[in-house]
C-alpha positions as CSV (number, residue, x, y, z in Angstrom):
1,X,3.4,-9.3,17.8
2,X,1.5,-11.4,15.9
3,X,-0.3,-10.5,12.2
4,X,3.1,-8.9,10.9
5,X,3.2,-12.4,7.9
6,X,1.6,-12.4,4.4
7,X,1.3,-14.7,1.8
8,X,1.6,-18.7,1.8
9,X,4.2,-19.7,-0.9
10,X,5.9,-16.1,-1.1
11,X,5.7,-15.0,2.3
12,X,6.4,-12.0,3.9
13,X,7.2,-10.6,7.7
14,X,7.9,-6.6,8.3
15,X,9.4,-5.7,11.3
16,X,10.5,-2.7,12.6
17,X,9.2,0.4,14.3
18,X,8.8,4.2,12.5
19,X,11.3,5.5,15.6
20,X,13.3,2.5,15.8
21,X,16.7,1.3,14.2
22,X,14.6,0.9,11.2
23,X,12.2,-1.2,8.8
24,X,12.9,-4.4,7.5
25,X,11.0,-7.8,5.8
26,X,12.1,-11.3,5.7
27,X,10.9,-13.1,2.9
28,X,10.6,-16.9,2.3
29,X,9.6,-18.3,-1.0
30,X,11.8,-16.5,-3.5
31,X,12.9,-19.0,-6.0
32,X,16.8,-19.1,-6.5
33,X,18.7,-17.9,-9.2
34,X,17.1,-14.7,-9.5
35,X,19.1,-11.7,-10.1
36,X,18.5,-8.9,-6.9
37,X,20.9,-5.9,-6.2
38,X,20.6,-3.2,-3.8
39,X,20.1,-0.6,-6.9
40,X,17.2,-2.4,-8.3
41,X,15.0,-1.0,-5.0
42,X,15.7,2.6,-5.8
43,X,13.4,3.5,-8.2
44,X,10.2,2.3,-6.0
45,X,11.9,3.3,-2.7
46,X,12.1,6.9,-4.2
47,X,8.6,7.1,-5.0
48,X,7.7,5.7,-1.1
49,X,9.8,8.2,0.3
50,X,9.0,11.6,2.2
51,X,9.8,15.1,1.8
52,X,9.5,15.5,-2.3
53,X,5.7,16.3,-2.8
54,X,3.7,18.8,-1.1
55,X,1.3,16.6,0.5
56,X,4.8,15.1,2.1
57,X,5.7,15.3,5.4
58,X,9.1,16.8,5.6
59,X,10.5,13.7,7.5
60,X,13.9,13.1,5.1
61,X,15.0,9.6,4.7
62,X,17.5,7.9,1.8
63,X,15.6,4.5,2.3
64,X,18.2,3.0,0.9
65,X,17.7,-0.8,1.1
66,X,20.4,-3.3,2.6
67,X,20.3,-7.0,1.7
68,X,21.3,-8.8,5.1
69,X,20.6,-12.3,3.5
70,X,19.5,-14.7,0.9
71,X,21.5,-13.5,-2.1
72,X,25.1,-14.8,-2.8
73,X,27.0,-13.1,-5.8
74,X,23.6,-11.1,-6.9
75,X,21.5,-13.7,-7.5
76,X,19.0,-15.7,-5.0
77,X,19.8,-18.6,-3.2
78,X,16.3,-19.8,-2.4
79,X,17.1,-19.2,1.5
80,X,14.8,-16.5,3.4
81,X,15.9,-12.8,2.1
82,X,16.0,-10.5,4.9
83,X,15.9,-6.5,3.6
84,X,16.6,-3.5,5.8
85,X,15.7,0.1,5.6
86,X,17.4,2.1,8.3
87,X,16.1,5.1,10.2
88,X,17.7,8.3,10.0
89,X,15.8,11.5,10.3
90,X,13.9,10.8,13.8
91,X,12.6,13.5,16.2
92,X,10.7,11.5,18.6
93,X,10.2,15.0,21.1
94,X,6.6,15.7,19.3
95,X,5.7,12.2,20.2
96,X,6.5,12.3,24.2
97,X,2.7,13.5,24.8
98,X,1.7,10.3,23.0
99,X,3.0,8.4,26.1
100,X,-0.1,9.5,28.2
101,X,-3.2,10.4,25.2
102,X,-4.1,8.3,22.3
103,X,-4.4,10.4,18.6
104,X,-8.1,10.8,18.0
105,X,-8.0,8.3,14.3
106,X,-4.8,6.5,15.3
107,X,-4.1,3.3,16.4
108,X,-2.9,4.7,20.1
109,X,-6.0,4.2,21.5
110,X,-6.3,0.1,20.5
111,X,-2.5,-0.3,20.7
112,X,-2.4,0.1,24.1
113,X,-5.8,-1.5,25.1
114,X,-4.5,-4.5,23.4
115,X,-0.9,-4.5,24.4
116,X,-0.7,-1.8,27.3
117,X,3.2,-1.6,26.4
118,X,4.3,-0.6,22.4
119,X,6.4,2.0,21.2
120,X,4.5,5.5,20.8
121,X,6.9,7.2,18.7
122,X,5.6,8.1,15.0
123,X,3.0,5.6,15.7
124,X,5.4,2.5,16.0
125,X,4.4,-0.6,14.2
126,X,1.2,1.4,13.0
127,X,3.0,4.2,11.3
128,X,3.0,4.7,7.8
129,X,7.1,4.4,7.8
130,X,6.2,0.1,8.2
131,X,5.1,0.2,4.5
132,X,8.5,1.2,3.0
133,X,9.1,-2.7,3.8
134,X,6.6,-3.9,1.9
135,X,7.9,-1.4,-1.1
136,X,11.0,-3.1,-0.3
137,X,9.0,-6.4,-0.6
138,X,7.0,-5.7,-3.7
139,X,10.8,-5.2,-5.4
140,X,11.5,-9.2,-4.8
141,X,7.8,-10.3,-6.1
142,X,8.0,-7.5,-9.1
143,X,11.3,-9.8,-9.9
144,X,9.7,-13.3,-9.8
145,X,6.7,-12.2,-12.1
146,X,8.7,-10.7,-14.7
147,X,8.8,-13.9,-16.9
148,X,4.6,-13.2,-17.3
149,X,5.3,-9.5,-18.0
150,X,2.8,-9.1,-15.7
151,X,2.0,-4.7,-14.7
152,X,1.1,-3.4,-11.9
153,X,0.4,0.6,-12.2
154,X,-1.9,3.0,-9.6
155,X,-3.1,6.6,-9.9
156,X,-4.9,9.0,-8.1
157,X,-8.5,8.5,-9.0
158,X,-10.0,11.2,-6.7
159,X,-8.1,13.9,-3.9
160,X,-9.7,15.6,-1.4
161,X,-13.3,15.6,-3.2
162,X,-11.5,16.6,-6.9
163,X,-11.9,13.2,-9.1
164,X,-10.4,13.1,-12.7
165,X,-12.7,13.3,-15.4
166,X,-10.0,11.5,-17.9
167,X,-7.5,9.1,-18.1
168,X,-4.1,9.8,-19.6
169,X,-1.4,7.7,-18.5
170,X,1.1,9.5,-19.7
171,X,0.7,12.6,-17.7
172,X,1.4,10.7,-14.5
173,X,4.7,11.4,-13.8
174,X,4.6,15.3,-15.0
175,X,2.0,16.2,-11.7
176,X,3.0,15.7,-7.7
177,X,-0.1,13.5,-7.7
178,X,0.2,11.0,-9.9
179,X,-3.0,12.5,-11.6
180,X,-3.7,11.5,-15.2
181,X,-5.7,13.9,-15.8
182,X,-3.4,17.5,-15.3
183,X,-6.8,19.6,-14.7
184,X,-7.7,17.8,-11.9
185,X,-4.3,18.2,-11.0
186,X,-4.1,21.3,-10.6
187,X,-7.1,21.4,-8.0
188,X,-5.9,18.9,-5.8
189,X,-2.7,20.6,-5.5
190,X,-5.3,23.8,-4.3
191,X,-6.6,21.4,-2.5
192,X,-3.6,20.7,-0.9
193,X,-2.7,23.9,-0.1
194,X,-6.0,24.8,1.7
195,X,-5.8,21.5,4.1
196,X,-2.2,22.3,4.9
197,X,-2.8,26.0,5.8
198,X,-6.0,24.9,8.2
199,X,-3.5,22.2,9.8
200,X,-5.9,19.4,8.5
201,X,-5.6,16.2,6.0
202,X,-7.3,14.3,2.8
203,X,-8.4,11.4,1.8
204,X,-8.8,10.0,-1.7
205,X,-9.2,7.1,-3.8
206,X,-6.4,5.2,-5.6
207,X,-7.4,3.1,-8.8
208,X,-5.0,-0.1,-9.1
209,X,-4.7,-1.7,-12.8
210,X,-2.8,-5.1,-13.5
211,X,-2.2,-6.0,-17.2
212,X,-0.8,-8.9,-18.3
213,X,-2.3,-11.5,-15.5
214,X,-2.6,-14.8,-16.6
215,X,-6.0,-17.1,-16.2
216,X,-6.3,-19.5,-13.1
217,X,-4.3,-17.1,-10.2
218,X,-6.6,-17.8,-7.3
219,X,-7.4,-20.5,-5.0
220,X,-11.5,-21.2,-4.5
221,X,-13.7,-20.5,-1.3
222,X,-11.3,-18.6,1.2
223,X,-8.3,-18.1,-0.6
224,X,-9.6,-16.4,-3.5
225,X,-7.8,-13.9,-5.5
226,X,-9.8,-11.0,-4.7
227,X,-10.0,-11.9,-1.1
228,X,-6.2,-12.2,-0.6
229,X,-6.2,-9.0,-2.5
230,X,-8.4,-7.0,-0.9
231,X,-6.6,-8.7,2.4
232,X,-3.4,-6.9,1.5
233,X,-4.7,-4.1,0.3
234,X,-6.9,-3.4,3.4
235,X,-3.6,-3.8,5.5
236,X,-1.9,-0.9,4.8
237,X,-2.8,1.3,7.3
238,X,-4.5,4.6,6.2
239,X,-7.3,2.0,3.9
240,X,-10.6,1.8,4.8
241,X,-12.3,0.5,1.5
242,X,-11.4,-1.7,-1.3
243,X,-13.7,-2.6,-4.8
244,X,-12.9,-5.0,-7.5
245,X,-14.4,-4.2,-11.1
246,X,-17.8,-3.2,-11.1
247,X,-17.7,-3.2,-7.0
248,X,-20.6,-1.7,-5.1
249,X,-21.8,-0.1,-8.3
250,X,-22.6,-3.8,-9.2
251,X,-25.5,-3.3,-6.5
252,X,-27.3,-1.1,-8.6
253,X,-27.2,-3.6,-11.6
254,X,-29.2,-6.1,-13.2
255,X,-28.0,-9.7,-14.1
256,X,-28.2,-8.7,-17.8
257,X,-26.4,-5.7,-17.2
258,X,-23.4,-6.3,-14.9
259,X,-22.3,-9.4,-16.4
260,X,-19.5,-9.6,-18.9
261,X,-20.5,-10.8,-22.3
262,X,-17.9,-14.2,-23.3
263,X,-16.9,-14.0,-27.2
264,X,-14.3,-16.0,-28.8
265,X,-12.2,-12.9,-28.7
266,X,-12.3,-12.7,-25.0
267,X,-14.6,-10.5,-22.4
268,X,-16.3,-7.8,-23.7
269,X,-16.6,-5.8,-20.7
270,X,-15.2,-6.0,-17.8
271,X,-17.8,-5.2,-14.8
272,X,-15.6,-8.1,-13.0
273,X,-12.3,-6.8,-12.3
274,X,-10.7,-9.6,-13.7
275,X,-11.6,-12.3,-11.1
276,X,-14.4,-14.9,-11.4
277,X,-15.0,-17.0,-9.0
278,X,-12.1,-15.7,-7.5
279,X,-9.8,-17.2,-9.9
280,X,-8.0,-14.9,-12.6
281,X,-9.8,-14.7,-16.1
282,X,-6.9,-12.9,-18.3
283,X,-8.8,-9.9,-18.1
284,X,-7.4,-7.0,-16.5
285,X,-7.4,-6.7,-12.7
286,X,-9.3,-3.5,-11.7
287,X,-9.0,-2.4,-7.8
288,X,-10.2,0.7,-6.0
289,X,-9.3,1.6,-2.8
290,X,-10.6,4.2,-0.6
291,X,-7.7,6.0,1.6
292,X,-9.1,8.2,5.0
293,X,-7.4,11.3,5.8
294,X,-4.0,11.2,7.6
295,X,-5.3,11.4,11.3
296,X,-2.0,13.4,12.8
297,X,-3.3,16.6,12.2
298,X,-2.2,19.8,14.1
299,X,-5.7,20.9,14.8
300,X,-7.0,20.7,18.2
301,X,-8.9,17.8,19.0
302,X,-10.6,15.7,21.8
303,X,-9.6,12.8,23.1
304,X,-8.8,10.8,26.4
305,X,-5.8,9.7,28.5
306,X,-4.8,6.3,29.2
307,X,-6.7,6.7,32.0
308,X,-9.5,7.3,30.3
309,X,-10.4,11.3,31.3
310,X,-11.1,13.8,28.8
311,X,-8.6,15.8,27.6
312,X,-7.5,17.9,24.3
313,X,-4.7,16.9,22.1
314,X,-3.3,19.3,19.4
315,X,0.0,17.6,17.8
316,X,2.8,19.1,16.4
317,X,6.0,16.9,14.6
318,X,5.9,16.5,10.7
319,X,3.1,15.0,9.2
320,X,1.8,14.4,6.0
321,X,-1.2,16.1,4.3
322,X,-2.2,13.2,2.3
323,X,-1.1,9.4,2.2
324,X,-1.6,10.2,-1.6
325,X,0.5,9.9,-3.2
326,X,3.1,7.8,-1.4
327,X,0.7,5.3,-0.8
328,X,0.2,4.3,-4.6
329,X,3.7,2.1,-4.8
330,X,2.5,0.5,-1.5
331,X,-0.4,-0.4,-3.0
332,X,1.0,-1.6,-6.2
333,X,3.8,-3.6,-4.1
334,X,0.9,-5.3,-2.2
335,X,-0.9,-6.2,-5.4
336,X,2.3,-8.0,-6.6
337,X,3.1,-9.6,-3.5
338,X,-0.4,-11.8,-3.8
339,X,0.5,-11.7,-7.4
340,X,3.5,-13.7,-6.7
341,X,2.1,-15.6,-3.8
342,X,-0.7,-17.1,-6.1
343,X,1.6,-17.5,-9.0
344,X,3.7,-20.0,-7.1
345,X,0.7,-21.6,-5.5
346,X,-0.6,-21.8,-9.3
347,X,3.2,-23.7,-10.5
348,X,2.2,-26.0,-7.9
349,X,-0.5,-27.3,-9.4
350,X,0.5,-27.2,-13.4
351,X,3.6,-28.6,-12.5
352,X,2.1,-31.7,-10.6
């Protein structure tokens, strides 16, 4: 199956199915000598995984993350890391009537006009369980970048229609929702409740923050930084919109008014996101993305078979309410995954 590879310098390849053996991602590019151990995945796997938060789907999995190769006596060798997440709570029975009708929001529908033949269960290669790979991923770039003390950090911006009217970063970890603002908190989790008691789903948006980038990450024309980032971003699979700075509020702007005054301290605003030109300016990178509603939903819906007649699906099987927020270290892996892509790609060129 082709489109399963990101990156150029530090590349990446998932593989794996949600019902399958399990997940995994080889990576090339990782420079050698770089201390990795299985325990240094645990903290970002944790926050990936199911069945803590109420907006979880009660799927339990360890995720614990086995280095098959690359690493010899807990360092890098420079050769292609392979990483493995195994599968272990699967209950594929919910998923037999997905043999025969496509999920109304899914990817059933253009999985099988493309392929005619994938693996149903869970959603396969489209589910949601392919991203704890790229978590896995993200743990190998966050490793490279750590010289630049570069930061990657995402929070829920807005949850089923409640948005935050402040920012406090240290409230984060004390709400299910990695809310900084704990009023809005407490309505999304109300939020929350109502969705899950009608048997429906949210959407939200996630806001992504990088301090600490350097100027001149980003190639010009195609392979811009934002592109590449917005690319990634716009892979994982429950995204349907990404901004950078300013973004489609830009539209509403003037010249005089959207761009970002140069002084000799730096920029005083930053209506760019960080990126001119599509190259880095050592501002702060600035990302929003929009995530839809998780489409398995136990509500009756219509649909077609693989035949094409109208039919009427209502799924059962376990299900999250929200990809918020187990989405937000996927997001944040992505983003330093181009990170570290672009940072080799930029070595190449300092260093001649």
């Amino acid at each position: 199956m082709a489109g399963s590879a990101l990156g150029s310098l530090f590349r990446i390849t998932t593989f794996g199915e949600a019902h399958g053996e399990g997940i995994g991602v080889v990576i090339d590019g990782c420079p050698p000598r770089i201390g990795l151990m299985p325990e240094d995945f645990a903290a970002d796997m944790k926050r990936r995984r199911p069945g803590a938060r109420p907006t979880d789907t009660p799927r339990r999995e360890k995720d614990q993350v086995h280095i098959f190769s690359g690493v010899f006596e807990g360092l890098t060798t420079g050769a292609p890391i392979t990483l493995l997440v195994k599968n272990g709570d699967v209950d594929s029975r919910p998923y037999e009537v997905l043999r025969s009708v496509a999920r109304p929001g899914h990817a059933d529908y253009t999985y099988y006009k493309k392929y005619e033949h994938f693996d149903f269960r869970g959603g396969g290669r489209a589910s949601a369980r392919e991203t704890a790979a790229r978590v896995a991923a993200g743990v190998v770039a966050k490793k490279i970048m750590e010289p630049l003390k570069i930061h990657v950090s995402a929070y829920t911006l807005e949850l089923g229609g409640v948005r935050i009217d402040k920012v406090d970063m240290d409230v984060i970890d004390q709400n299910p929702f990695c809310c900084p603002d704990p009023v809005a908190a407490e309505s999304m989790e109300q939020a929350v409740k109502e969705a899950g008691a009608a048997h429906d789903s949210l959407g939200g948006i996630v806001e992504v923050r990088v301090t600490g980038c350097p100027p001149g990450l980003g190639e010009p024309v195609f392979d811009k930084l934002d592109a590449d980032l917005a690319k990634a971003l716009m892979s994982v699979g429950a995204v349907k919109g990404v901004e950078v700075g300013a973004g489609f509020g830009a539209a509403l702007l003037k010249g005089s008014q959207n761009n970002d005054p140069i002084t000799p301290e730096g920029f005083r605003t930053n209506r760019s996101g960080g990126i001119l030109g599509g190259i880095s300016n050592g501002d702060d990178l600035v990302m929003r993305v929009a995530v839809k509603p998780i489409p398995s939903i136990g509500r009756e819906q219509d649909t077609v078979d693989r035949e094409g007649r109208a039919t009427r699906l209502r799924l059962t099987g376990r299900h999250d309410v929200s990809a918020i927020p187990r989405i937000i270290p996927v997001l944040e892996a992505m983003v330093m995954i181009v990170l570290a892509d672009h940072y080799q790609r930029f070595k190449s060129i300092s260093q001649g």
